[in-house]
Backbone as a ProteinNet text record, in pm:
[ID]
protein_1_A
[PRIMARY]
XXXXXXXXXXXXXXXXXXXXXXXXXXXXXXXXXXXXXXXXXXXXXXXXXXXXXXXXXXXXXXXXXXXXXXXXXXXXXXXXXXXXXXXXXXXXXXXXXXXXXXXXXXXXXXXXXXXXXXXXXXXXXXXXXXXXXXXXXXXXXXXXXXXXXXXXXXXXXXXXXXXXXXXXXXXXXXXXXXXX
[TERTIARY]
13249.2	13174.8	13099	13178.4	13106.8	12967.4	12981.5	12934.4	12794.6	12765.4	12657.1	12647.5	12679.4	12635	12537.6	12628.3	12542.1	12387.5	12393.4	12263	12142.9	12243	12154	12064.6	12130.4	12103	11973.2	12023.3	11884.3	11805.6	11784.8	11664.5	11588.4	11715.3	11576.4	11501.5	11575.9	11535.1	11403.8	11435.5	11274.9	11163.8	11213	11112.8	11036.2	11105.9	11048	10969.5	10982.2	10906.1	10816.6	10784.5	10694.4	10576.8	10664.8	10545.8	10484.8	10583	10497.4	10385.1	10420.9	10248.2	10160.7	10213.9	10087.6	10039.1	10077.3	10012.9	9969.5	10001.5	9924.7	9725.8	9740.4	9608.6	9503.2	9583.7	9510.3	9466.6	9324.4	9313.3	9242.6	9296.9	9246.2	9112.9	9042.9	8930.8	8920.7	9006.7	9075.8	9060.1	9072.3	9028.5	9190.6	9192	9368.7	9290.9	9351.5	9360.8	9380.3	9497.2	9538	9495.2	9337.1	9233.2	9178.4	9219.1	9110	9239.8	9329.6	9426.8	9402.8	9449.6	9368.9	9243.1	9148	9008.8	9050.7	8982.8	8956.9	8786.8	8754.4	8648.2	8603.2	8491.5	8483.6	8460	8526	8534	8524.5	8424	8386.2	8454.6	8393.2	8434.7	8584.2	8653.3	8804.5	8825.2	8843.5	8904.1	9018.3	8973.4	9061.3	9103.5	9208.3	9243.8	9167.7	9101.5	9040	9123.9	9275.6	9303.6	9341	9330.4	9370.3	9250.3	9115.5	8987.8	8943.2	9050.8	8947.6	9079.1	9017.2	9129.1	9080.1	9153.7	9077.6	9141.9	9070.2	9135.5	9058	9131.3	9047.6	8970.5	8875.3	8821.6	8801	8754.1	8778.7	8838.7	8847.7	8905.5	8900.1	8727.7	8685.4	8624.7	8643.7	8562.6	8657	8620.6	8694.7	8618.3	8717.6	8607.2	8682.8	8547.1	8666.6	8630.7	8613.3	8606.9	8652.1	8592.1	8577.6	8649.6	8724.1	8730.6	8635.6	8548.1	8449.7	8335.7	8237.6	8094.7	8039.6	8085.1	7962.3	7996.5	8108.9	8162.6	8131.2	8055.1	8010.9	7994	7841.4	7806	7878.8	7964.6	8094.9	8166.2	8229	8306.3	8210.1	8101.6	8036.7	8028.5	8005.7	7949.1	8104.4	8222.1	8339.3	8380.1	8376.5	8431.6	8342.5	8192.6	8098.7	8100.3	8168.4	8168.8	8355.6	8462.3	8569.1	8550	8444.1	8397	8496.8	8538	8619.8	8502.4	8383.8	8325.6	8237.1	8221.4	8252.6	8125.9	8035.8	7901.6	7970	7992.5	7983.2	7837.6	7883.9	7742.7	7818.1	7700	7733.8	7644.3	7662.8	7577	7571.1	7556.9	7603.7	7724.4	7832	7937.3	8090.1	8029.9	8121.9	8082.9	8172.2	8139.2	8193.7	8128.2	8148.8	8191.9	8293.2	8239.2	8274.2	8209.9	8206.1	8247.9	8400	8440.4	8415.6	8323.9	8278.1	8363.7	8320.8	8396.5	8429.7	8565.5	8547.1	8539.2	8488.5	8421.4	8543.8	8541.8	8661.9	8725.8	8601	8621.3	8666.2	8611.5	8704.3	8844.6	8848	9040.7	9110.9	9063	9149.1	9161.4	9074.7	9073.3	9182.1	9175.7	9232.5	9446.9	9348.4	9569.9	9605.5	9517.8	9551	9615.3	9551	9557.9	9708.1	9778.6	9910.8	9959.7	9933.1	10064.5	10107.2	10001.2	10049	10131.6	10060.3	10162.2	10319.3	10336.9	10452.7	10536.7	10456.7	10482.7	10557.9	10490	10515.2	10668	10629	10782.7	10890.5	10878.7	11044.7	11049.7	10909.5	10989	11096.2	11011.3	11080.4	11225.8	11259.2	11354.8	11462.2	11409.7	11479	11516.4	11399.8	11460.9	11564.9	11562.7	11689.9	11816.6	11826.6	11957.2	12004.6	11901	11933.2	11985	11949.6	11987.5	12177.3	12195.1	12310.3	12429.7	12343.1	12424.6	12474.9	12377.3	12445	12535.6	12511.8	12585.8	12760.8	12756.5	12849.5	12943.5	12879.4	12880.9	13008.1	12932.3	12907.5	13075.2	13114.9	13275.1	13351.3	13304.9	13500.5	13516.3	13538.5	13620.4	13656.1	13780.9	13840.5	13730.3	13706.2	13598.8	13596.1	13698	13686.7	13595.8	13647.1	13620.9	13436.9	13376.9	13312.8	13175.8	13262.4	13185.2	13170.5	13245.3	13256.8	13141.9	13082.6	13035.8	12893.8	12877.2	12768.2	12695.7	12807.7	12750.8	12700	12782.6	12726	12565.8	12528.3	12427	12311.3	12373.7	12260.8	12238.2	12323.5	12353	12238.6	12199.5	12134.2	12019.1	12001.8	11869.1	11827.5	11928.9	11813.8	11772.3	11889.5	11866.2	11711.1	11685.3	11537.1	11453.5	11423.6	11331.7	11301.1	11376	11363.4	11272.8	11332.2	11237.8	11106.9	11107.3	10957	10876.8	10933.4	10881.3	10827	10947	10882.4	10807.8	10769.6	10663.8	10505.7	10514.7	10399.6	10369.7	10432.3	10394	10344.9	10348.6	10340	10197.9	10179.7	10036.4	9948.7	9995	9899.6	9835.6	9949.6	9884.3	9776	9835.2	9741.5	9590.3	9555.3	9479.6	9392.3	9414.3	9377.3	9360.8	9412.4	9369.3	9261.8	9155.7	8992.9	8987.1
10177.4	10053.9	10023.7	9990.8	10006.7	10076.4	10215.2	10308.5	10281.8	10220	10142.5	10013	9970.3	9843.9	9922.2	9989.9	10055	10131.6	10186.3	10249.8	10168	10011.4	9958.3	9893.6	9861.8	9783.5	9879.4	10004.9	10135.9	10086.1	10126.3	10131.4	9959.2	9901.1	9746.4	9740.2	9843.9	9830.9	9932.4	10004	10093.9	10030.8	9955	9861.8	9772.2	9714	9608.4	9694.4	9835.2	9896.4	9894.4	9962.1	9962.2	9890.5	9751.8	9638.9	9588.1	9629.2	9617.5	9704	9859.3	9969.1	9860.9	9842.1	9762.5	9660.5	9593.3	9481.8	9528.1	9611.6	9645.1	9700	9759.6	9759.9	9659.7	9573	9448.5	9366	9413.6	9406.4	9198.6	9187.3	9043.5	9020.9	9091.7	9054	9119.6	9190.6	9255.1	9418.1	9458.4	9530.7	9658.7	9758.6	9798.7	9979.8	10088.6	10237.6	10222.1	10172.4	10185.8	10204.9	10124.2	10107.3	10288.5	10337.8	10512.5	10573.5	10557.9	10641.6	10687.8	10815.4	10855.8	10914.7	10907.6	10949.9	11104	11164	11289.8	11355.5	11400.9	11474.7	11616.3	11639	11729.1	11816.3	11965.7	12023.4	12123.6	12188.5	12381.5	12358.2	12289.1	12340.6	12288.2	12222.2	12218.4	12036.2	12006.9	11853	11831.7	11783.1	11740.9	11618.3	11579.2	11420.3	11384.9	11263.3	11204.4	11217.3	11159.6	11191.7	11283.1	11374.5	11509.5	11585.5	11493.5	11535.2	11453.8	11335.6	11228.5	11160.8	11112.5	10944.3	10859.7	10740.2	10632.4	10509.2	10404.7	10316.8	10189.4	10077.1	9926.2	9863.3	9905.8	9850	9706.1	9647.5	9464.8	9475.3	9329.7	9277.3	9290.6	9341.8	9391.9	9487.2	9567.4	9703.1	9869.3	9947.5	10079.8	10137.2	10237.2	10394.5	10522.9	10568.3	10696.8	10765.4	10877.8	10964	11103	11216.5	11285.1	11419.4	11541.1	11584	11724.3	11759.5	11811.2	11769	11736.8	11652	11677.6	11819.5	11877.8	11783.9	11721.7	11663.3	11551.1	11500.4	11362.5	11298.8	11329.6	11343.4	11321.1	11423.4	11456.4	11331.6	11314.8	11190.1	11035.6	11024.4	10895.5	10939.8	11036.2	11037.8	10956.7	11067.4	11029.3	10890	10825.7	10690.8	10568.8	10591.2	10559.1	10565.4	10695	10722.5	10664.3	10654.2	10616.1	10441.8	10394	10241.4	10163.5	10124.3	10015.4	9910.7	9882.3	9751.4	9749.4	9869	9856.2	9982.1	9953.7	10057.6	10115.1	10253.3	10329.4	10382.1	10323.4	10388.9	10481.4	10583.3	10664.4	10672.9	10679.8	10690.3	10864.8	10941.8	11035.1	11136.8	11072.1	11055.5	11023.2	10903.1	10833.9	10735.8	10738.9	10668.2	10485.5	10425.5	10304	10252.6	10148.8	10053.4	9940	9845.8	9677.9	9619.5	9575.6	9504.6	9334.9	9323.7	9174.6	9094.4	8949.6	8832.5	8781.5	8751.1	8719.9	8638.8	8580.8	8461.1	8381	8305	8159.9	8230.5	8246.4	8345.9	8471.3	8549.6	8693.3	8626.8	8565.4	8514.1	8519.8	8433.7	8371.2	8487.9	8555	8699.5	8790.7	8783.2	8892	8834.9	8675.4	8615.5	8646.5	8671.6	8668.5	8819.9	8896.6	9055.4	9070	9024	9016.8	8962.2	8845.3	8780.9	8879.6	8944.1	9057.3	9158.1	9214.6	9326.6	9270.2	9143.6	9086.4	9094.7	9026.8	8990.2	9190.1	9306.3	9444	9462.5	9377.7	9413.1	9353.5	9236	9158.9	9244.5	9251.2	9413.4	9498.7	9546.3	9662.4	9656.5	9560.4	9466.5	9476.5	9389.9	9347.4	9488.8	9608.4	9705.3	9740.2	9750.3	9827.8	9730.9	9601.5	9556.3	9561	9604.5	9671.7	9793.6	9914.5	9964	9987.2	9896.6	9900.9	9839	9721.6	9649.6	9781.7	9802.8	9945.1	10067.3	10100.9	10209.2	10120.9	10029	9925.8	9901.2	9876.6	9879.8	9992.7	10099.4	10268.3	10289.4	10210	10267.6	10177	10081.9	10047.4	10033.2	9902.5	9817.9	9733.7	9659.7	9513.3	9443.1	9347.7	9237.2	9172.8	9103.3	9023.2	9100.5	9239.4	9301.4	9351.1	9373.8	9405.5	9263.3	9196.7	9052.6	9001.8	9057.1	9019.8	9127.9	9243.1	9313	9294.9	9263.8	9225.3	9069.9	9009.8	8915.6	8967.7	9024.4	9139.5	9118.6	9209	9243.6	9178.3	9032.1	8931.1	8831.6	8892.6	8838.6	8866.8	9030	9148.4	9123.4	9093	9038.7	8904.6	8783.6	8710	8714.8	8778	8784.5	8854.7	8985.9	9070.6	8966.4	8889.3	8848	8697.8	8692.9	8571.4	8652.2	8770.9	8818	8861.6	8856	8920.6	8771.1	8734.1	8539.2	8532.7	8578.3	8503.5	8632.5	8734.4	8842	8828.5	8780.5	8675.3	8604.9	8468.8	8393.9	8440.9	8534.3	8565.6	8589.4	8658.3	8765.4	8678.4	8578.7	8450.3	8376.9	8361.5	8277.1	8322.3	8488.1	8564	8580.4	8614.1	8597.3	8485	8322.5	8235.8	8198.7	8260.1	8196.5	8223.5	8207.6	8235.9	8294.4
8057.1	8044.5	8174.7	8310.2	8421.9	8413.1	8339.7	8394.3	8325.7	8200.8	8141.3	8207.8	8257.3	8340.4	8461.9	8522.5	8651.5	8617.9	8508.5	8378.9	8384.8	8319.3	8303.1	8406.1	8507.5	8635.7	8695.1	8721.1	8757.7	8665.6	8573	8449.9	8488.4	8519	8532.8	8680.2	8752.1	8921.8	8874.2	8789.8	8796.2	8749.9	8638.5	8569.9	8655.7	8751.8	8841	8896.5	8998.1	9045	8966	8863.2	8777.6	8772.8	8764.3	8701.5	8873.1	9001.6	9131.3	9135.4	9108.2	9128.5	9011.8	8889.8	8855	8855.8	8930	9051.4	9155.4	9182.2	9278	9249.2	9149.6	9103.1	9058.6	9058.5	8999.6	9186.1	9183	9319.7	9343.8	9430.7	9456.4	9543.3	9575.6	9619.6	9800.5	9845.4	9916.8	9909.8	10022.1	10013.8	9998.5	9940.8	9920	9919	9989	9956.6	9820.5	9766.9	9636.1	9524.4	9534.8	9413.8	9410.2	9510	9474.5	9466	9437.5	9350.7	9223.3	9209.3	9090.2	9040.5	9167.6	9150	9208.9	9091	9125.8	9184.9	9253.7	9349.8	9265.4	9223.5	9222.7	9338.7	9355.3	9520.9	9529.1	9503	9500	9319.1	9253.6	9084.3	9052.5	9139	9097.7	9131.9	9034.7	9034.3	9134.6	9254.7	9375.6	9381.8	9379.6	9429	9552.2	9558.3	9652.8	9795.7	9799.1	9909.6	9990.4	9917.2	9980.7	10055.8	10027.4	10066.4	10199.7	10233.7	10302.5	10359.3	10458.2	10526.5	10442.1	10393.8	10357.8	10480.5	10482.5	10584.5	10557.4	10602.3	10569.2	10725.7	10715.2	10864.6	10859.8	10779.1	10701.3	10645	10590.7	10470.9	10345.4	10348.6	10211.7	10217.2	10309.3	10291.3	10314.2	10262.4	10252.1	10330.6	10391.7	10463	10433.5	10323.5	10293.4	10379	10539.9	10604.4	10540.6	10508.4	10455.3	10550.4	10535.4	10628.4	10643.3	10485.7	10493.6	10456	10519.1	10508	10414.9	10371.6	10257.9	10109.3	10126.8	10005.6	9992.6	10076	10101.1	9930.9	9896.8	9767.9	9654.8	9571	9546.2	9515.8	9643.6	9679	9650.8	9713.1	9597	9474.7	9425.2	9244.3	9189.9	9251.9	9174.8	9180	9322.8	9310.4	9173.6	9165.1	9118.7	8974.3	8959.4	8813.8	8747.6	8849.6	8808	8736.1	8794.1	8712.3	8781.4	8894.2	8971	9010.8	8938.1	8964.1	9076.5	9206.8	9347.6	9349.1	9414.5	9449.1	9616.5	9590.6	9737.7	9802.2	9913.4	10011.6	10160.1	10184.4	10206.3	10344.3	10488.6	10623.1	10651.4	10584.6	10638.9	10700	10712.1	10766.2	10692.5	10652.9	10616.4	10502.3	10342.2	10207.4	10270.4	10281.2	10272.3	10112.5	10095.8	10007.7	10022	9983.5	10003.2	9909.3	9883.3	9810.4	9771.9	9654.9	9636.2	9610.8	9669.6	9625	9500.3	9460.8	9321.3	9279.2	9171.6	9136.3	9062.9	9031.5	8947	8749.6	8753	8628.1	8645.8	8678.8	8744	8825	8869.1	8882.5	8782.4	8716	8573	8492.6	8505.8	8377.8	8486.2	8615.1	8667.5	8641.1	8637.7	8642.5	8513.9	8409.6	8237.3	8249	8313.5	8309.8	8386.6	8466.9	8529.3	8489.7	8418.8	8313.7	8169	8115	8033.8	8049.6	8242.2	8273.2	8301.1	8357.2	8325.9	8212.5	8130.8	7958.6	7926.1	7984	7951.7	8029.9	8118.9	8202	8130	8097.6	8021.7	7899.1	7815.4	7690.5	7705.6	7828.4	7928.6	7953.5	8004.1	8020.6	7900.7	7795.8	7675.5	7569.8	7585.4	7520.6	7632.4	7717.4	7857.7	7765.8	7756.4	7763.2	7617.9	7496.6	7349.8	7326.6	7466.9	7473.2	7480.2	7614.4	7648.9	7563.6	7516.9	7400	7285	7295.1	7158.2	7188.9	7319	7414.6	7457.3	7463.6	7453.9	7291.2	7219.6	7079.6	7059.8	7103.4	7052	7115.2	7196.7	7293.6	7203.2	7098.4	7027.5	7115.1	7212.4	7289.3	7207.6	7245.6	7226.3	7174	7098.7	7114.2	7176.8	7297.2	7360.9	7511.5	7534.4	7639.6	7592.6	7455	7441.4	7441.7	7446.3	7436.1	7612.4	7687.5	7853.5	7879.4	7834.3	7874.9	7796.4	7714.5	7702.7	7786.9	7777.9	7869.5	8015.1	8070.5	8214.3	8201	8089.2	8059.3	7998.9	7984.8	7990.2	8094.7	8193.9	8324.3	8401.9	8393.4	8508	8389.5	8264.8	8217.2	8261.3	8271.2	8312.3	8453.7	8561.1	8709.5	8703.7	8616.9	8646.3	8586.9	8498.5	8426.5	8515.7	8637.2	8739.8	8844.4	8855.2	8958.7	8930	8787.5	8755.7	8778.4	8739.9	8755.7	8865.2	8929.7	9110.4	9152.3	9104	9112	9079.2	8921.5	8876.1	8945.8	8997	9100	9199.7	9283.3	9405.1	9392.8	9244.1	9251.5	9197.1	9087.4	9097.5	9203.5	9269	9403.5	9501.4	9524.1	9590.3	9521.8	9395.8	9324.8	9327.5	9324.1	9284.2	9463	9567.8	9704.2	9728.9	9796	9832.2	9955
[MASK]
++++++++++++++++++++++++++++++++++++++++++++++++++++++++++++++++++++++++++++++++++++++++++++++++++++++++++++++++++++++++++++++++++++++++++++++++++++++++++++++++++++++++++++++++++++

């Protein structure tokens, strides 16, 4: 029984991770490496991950510098960011891909807070199948009823403790979101 409590407890610690990388994409007007995750480069014919091609670094608040560590890829490296559709025009000095992350407007907030209250809303699912799970893996051992009834409670214990922290996770990314 422990040994599904401890199951379940992992599976909700991953979940939270989870629903943090995807907040993290949900960019606030700020400038984050994070947003060119995922972009692939085309690089002599072979689809390269962006960072394996370049430094990226935040010299402002809202601006990126991808530094390239071969120039010839310059090119390349704008088409791909350009063509991945993150909202965000790269410019390029020769050297080095700039891009200038724009301010977001009152409406782009609200759509961006609607878009994190869903990925939330994905996390307590997440959540609620984990502790259906265990309820049944629980079930599944014929315990006592009284002992099988202490153990499910456990497990709506470590559900509502995660579904507080996703709360105060939401919050956090609201606020950040909705600050100017």
């Amino acid at each position: 029984m422990e040994e599904i409590i401890q199951n379940t407890e992992e599976k909700m610690l991953l979940s939270i991770e989870a629903l943090e990388n995807k907040f993290t994409n949900v960019r606030a007007g700020r400038a984050n490496p994070k947003m060119l995750e995922g972009i692939m480069v085309e690089y002599y014919g072979t689809p390269t991950p962006l960072k394996s091609l370049a430094n990226i670094s935040v010299p402002e608040a809202r601006q990126l510098s991808i530094k390239p560590f071969d120039k010839s890829c310059l090119g390349s490296i704008e088409k791909a960011i350009f063509e991945a559709n993150l909202g965000v025009t790269p410019n390029n000095n020769g050297e080095v891909v700039f891009i200038v992350i724009p301010e977001l407007t009152e409406d782009r907030r609200k759509e961006l807070v609607k878009q994190v209250k869903a990925i939330a809303e994905e996390g307590k699912i997440a959540l609620r199948n984990i502790r259906q799970e265990a309820n049944k893996a629980i079930e599944a051992l014929e315990l006592p009823e009284d002992e099988e009834k202490r153990a499910s409670e456990r497990v709506q214990e470590l559900i509502n403790e995660y579904n507080k922290i996703i709360d105060e996770k939401l919050k956090e990314k609201e606020k950040d979101l909705m600050t100017i």
